[in-house]
N, C-alpha and C positions, 0 to 999 in steps of 0.2 A: 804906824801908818803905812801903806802898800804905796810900793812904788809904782807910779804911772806907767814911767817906761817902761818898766818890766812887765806889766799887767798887758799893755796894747800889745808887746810883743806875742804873746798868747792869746789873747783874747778878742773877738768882735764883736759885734749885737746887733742882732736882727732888730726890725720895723717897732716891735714894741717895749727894746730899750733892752733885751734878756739877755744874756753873755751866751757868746758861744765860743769853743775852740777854733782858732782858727781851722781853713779844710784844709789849708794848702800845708798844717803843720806835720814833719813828717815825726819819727820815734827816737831819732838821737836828736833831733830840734827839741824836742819837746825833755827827754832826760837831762839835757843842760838845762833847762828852764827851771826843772824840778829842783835839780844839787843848785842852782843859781837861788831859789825865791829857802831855799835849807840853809844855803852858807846864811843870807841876811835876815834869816830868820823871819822872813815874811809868812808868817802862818797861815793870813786869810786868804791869801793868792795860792799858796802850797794848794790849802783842803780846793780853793773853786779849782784849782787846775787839775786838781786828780779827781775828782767830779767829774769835770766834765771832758777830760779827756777818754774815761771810761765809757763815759755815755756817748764820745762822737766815734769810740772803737766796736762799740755795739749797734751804732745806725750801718758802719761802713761794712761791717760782718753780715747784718742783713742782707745789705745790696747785694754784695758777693755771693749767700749762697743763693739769691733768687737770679740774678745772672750767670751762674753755673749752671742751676735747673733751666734756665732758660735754655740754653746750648743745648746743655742735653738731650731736653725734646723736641730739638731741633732735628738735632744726627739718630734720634733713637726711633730705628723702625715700630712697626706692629710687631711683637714678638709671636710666630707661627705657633700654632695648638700643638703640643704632640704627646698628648694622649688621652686614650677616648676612658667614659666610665659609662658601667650601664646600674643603672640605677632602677632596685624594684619595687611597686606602691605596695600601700596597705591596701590597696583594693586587688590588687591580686594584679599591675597589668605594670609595664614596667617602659621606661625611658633610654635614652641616651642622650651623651652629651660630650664634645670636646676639650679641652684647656691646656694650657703651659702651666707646666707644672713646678713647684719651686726651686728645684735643681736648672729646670731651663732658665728661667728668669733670672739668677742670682749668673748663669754660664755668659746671658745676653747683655746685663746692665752691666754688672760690676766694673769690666775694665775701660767705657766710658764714663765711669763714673767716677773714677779713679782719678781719670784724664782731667776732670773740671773739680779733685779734690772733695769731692764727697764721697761721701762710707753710708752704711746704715746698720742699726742695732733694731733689736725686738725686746721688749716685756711685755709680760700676760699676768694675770691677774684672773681668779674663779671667785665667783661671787653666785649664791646660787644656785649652783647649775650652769649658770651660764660664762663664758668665758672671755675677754678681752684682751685681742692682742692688739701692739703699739707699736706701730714702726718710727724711728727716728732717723732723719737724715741731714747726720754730719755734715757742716762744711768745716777745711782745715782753718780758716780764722775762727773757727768756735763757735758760729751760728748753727740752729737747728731748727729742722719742723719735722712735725707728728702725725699719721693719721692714725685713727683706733677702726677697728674693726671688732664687731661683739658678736658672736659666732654661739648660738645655745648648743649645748651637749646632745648629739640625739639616743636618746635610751632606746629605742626600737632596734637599733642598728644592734648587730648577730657580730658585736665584737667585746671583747672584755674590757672594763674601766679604762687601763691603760691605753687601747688601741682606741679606742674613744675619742679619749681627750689627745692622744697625740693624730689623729684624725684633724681631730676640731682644732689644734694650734699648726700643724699643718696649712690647712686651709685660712686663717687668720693671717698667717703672715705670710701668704699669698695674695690676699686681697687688702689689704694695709700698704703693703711693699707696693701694687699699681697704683695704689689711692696717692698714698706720699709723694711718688714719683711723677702722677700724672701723665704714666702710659699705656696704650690700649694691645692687645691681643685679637689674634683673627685666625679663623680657618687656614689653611692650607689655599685652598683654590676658592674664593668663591667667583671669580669670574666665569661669564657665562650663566648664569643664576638665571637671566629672561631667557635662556634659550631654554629648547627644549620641548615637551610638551607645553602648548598652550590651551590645550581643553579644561574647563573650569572642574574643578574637586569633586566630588563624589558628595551623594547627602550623607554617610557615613563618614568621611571624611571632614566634615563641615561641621558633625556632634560633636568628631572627638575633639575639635579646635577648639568648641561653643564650649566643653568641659574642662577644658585647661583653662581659658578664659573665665572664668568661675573660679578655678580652683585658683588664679592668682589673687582674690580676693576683692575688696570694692574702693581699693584704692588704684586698681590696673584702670591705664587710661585707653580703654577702647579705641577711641576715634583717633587718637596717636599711633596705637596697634596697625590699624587701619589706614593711615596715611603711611604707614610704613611700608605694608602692604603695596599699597599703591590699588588698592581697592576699595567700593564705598561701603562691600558687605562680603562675608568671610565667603560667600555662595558663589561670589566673584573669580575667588581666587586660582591661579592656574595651577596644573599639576605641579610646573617643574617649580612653583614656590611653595610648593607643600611641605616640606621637608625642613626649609628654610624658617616655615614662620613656627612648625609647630615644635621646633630647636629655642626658636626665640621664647615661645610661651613658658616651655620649662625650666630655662634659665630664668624666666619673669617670675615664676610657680619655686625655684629653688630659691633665689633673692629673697622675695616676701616672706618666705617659710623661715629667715636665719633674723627677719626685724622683731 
């Protein structure tokens, strides 16, 4: 039979009668309880108590790493772009585009991240063709969370197998590692962006918008496009946000191209 005393000493229960560790128990409270309920051989108090101590060491490991993540994206700036690619179509006409690259990103989080006890690791996985990578992010009480990013191989690209796929996990655990982390990236300068030329776009200028808009396919939300803008039609648009939206399309035009 379990002794009482020794049970209440551990034990409380919530509203619907269910045991729980106490919160306030700390780890050498609790290991004298453990060698206490061993010397008397109380078996069914041993197993609840190492139950449920596990399981209140895994709610309190949650909290901690979402309150580290907390912090962190508290203190953790936009990390600055620093370096451009140019990018050329199958139609013969070719883009640009800015980003932080994974050596900046891993130079800007790591030693805040450090600071609030989290790490992060990668796995990938090929399936397909297609590729999955996974970023994990440690906290030191042994909680974690994931994001995946599935990144298709591109066979067009003018590089061999290898440069490929290290291309394509590159880029995976670049966009996992912001996903996980829940932090954002930004140009250099965009301040100043209304200044500038205010005369509306050209009709040329207007096709080639109307074409990327197409090429992000029939999932892109126009009218969001367009409040982004801060226009009610692309004809609207000023010169000096020319640049700015038709930046945004290809980034929209590359996202939909990796779903």
């Amino acid at each position: 039979m379990t002794d009482k005393k020794t049970e209440t000493e551990v034990l409380t229960f919530d509203e619907g009668g269910h045991p729980q560790v106490r919160a306030d128990l700390v780890p050498s409270e609790a290991t004298a309880l453990l060698r206490k309920a061993v010397e008397e051989n109380k078996v069914d108090l041993l197993e609840k108590l190492v139950v449920l101590y596990r399981e209140e060491e895994d709610r309190q490991a949650e909290k901690a790493i979402k309150l580290s993540l907390a912090k962190f994206q508290q203190e953790m700036a936009p990390i600055k772009h620093n370096r451009s690619a140019d990018i050329a179509t199958r139609s013969g006409s070719n883009y640009g585009y800015t980003y932080a690259t994974l050596d900046e990103l891993d130079k800007q989080c790591t030693p805040l991240m450090a600071q609030y006890g989290l790490a992060r690791t990668w796995d990938s996985k090929m399936e397909g063709g297609v590729l999955t990578v996974t970023c994990t992010l440690h906290h030191n009480l042994g909680a974690s969370l994931s994001s995946s990013f599935v990144c298709p191989i591109d066979s067009s690209a003018k590089m061999s197998g290898a440069q490929k796929a290290g291309a394509a996990q590159t880029y995976g655990k670049r966009q996992s590692l912001i996903a996980v982390l829940g932090i954002t990236t930004a140009e250099d300068d965009t301040d100043g962006v209304e200044q500038g030329n205010p005369e509306p776009i050209t009709e040329k200028q207007v096709r080639d918008l109307e074409e990327w808009v197409d090429a992000c396919g029939p999932k892109f939300k126009r009218e969001k496009f367009l409040d982004w803008c801060k226009v009610e039609k692309l004809s609207d648009l000023p010169q000096a946000k020319f640049d700015m939206a038709l930046k945004a399309l290809q980034q929209a035009h590359e996202k939909a191209s990796t779903l």
